[in-house]
N, C-alpha and C positions, 0 to 999 in steps of 0.2 A: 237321675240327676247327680250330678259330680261336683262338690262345694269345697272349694278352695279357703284355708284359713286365713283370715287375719288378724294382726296384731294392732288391736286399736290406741294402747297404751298402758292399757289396765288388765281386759281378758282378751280372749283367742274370739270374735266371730267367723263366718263364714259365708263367701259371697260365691256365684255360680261361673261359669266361665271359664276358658283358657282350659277346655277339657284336655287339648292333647298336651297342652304344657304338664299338666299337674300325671299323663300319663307317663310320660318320661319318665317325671321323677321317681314313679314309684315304680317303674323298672329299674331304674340306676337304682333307687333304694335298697331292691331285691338282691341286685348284683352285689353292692357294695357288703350285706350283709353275708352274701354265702361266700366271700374273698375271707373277709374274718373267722368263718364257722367253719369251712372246710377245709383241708389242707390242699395246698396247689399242686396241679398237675404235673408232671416229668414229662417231657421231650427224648423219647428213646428212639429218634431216628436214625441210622446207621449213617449221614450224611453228617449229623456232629460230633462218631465218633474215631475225631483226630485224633492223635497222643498231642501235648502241648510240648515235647521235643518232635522237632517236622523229619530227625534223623531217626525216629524210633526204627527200632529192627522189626521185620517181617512178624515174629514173632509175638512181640509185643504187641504190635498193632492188633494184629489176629484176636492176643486176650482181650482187647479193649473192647474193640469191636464186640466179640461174646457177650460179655460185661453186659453193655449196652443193651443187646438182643434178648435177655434174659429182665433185665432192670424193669420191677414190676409186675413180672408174670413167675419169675423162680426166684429161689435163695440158694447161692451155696454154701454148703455145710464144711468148715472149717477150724480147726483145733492149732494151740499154739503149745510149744515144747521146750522147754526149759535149752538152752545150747550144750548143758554137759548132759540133758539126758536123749540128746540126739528125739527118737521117736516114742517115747515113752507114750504119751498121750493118745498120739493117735493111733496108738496099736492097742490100747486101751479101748479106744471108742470102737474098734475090728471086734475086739472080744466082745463088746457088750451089743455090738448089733449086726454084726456080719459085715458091717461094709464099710469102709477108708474114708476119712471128711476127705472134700474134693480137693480144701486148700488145707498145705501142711503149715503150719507156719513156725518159726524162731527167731534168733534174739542173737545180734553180734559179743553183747555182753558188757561184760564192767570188771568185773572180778578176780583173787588168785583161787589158790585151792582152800584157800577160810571157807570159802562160799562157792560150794564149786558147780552145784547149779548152773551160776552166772559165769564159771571160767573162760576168761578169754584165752586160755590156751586148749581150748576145744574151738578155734574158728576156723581152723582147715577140717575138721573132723565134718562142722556144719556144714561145709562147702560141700564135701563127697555124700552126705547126707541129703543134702538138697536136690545133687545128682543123681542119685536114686529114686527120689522120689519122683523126680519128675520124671525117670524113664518111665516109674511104673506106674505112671499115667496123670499127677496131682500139677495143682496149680501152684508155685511157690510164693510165700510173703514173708519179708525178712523185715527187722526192726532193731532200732541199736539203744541199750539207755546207756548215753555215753559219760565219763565220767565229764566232770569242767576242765576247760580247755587249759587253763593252768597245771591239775593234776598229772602225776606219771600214770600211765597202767599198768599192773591194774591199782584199781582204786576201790573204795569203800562205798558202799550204799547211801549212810547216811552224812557219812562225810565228805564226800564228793557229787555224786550223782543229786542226792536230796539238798542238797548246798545251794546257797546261793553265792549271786555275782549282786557286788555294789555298782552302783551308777556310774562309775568310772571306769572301771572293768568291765560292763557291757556295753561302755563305748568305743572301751580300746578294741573289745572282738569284734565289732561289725566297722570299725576303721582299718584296710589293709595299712600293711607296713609297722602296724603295731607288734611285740613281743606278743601279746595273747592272741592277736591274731594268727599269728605264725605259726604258735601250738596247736590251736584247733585247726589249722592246715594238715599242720603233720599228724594228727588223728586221722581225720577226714582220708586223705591220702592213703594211710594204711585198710580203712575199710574199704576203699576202691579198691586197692589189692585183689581182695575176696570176693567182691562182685566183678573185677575182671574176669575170672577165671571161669562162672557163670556164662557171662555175656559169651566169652570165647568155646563154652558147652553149647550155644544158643539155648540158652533159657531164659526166659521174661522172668522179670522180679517186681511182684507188685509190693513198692517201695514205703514203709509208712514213717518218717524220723521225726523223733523229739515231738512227739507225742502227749495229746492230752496238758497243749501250752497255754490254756485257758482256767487249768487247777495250779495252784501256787506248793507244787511240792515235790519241782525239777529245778534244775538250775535255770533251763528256758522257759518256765513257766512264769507266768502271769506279766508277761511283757508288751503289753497292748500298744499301738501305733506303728509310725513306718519306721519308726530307727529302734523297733523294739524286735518283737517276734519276724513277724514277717521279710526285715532285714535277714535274719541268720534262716528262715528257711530258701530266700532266694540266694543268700550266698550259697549255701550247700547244693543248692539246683549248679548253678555255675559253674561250683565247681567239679564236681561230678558230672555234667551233661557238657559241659565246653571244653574243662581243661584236661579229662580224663575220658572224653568221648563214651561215656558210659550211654548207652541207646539201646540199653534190654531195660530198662525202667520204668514201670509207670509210677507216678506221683500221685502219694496221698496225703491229702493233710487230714489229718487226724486229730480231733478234740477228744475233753472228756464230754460228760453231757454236755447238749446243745444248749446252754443257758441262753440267758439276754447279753450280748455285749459279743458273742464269740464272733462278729464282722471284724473289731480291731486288730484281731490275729489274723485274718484273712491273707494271704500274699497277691493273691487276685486268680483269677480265672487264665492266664496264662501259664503258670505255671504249678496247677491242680488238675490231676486226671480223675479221680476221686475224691469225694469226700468221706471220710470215717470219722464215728463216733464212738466211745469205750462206756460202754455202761455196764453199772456194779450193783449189785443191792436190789435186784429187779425194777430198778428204777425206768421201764421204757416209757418214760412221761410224752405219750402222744401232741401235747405242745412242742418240745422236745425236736420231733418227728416233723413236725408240719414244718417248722423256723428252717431246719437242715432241710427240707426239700425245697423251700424256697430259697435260700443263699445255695444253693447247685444248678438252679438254674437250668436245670436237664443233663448235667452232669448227673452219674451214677453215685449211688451212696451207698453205705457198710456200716456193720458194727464188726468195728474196728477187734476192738476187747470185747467179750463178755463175763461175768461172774454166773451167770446163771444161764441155761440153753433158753431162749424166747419160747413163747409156746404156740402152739398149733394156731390157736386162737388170734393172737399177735400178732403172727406172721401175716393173717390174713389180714388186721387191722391197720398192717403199716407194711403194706406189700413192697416197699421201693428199695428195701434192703436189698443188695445182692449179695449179701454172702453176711454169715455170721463167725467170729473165731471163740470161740470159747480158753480163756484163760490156763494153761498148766492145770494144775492140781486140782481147779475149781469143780471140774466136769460133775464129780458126782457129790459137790456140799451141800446140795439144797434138791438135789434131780434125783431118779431112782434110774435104775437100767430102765423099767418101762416107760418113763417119762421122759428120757435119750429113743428109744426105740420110737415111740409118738412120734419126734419130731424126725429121724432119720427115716423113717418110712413112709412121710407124706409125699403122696405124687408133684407137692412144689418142690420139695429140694432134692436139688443134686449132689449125687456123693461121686465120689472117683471113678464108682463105675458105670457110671450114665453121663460123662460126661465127652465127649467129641473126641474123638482121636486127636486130631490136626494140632491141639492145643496139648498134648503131650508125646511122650517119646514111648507107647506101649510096648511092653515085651509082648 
C-alpha cells in the first residue's frame, strides 16, 4: 500500500491513493536529487565541434575536432614557459621523464630587461620558438598579460598590468572612437603582427587572453556584466577575427577558479571554443569542476594554469579536462620527478609523442 501525505493544518497524516501520481513524484524526486549530487554530463560529439569563427583554417578546425574526441576519455599534458626563457620548461619535463608535454605553451609579455622573463623584446624569438615546436610535433597556446591600454610598452607588473581602470576609463575602452580606445587598438594590432606570421606558417593557436577576469588583480579583472568583462573580450574577438582575419585561433575564455558568479563574465557561447580554468594552491575543488562542466555545455574544458601537476587520482575524478599546463617554475614546488613521471606515464595522457601526426608538422 502506497500512502500519500497530508497537511491537515497542524501535522502530516496519510491517506492511500493516486498510487501512480505519488510514483512520478518520487522518480522526478530521484532525478532532481542526482542533477544536484552529480556533476553533468559533456556532449563530445564531433558534429558540435565547430570553431565559433565559421572562417577557422583547416587546421584549426582539425585541433578542435581532436579536443573534442579526446574530452573525457584523455588529458593533454602541457607546460608554460616564461617568453625570455623561450623552452626552459618543457625541456625540463624531457629531462625528468623522457617525454615532451604535448602542449608547449608562452606568454606575449609585458616587460623591458628589468624583468626580462616577461621581455617583450623576445616576441619574434617566441614566434620562431613556437615554429619549432610545432614542427616537432607539439600543440601551441599562446597568452598575453597585457599592460593597460593607456600604458607605453613595456610596462611594469604591478604598476600597469596589476593596475586598475576607473569607471570612466573602462567606459572609454569598450566605447570605439574614444583616445583609450584607440590605445588598446594599437596594442591589440601589434600582437596580431605575431600571430600573423603563425597563421601564415599554418599553425593553430589555442588562444587564451586576459585571463583569470573573475580574480581582482588584472586591470580586466573583476568586471562582471555586458559593458564590463565580456564587452573587451568580444571586442578583442572582432578585432582579431574580422579586422585582421586572424582564422588559426581557437578561443578560450579562461577563469581563475570556477567560483559562484563566473556566468557575468561569460561573453556567451558564440564566441568560446574552450573553456579554462587556472588553479593554484592544489585547490581542484570538485564543485569547481561540476559548475565549469555545466556552463560548457559540451564545449571542451582545461586547466588553463596550473601550480601543482593534478594527480593520477584526480584526473580520474574530473576526467573532462583536456589538457593540463602547469605553470613556469612551479613544475617541481610541491611535485618530486616521481610524482611528474606518475602523471606523465598514465596511459590517459598524451604527451607529444603519442599524439597524431596530422595535428603537427613532425620531422
Amino acid at each position: 500500500m502506497i500512502y500519500i501525505p497530508v497537511y491537515n493544518g497542524s501535522h502530516l497524516s496519510y491517506s492511500t491513493g493516486f498510487k501512480e501520481l505519488l510514483f512520478i513524484l518520487l522518480i522526478l524526486s530521484q532525478i532532481s536529487c542526482t542533477k544536484k549530487l552529480s556533476p553533468p554530463s559533456s556532449v563530445n560529439t564531433l558534429s558540435k565541434a565547430e570553431p565559433v569563427n565559421s572562417k577557422a583554417t583547416k587546421e584549426a578546425r582539425a585541433l578542435l575536432q581532436y579536443i573534442y574526441s579526446i574530452s573525457g576519455k584523455s588529458t593533454l599534458s602541457g607546460q608554460h614557459n616564461y617568453i625570455g626563457q623561450l623552452s626552459r620548461y618543457s625541456d625540463e619535463v624531457n629531462s625528468i621523464t623522457g617525454k615532451y608535454p604535448a602542449i608547449w605553451g608562452s606568454d606575449f609579455g609585458f616587460a623591458g630587461a628589468s624583468h626580462d622573463p616577461d621581455n617583450i623584446a623576445y616576441r619574434q624569438k617566441l614566434v620562431e620558438e613556437a615554429k619549432k615546436h610545432y614542427a616537432a610535433g607539439s600543440i601551441i597556446t599562446l597568452m598575453w598579460h597585457s599592460c593597460r591600454p593607456q600604458d607605453p610598452e613595456p610596462c611594469g607588473w604591478k604598476e600597469s598590468v596589476q593596475a586598475d581602470l576607473t569607471a570612466q576609463e573602462w567606459e572609454d575602452l569598450v566605447t570605439p572612437g574614444t583616445a583609450m580606445h584607440t590605445a588598446w587598438v594599437q596594442k591589440v594590432d601589434v600582437i596580431a603582427s605575431y600571430l600573423k606570421q603563425l597563421q601564415a606558417a599554418d599553425i593553430p593557436v589555442i588562444w587564451r587572453p586576459y585571463h583569470e577576469m573573475n580574480g581582482g588583480w588584472f586591470w580586466w579583472g573583476q568586471k562582471p556584466g555586458e559593458r564590463g568583462y565580456p564587452a573587451l573580450y568580444r571586442m578583442l574577438y572582432n578585432r582579431l577575427v574580422k579586422h585582421h582575419a586572424l582564422n588559426n585561433l581557437l578561443w578560450v575564455w579562461n577563469t581563475d577558479r570556477p567560483r559562484a558568479g563566473i556566468e557575468q563574465y561569460y561573453p556567451g557561447p558564440a564566441y568560446v571554443d574552450i573553456l579554462a580554468a587556472d588553479i593554484y594552491e592544489n585547490d581542484y575543488n570538485q564543485e569547481y569542476y561540476n559548475r565549469f562542466v555545466q556552463l560548457a555545455n559540451g564545449k571542451p574544458i582545461a586547466l588553463g594554469e596550473v601550480g601543482e601537476l593534478p594527480t593520477p587520482q584526480l584526473l580520474q575524478q574530473q576526467p573532462q579536462w583536456s589538457w593540463f599546463m602547469v605553470w613556469s617554475g612551479f613544475l617541481l614546488r610541491k611535485k618530486t620527478p616521481d610524482d611528474i613521471k606518475a602523471v606523465y606515464d598514465l596511459p590517459t595522457v598524451i604527451n607529444r609523442n603519442n599524439l597524431p601526426e596530422e595535428l603537427g608538422k613532425k620531422e
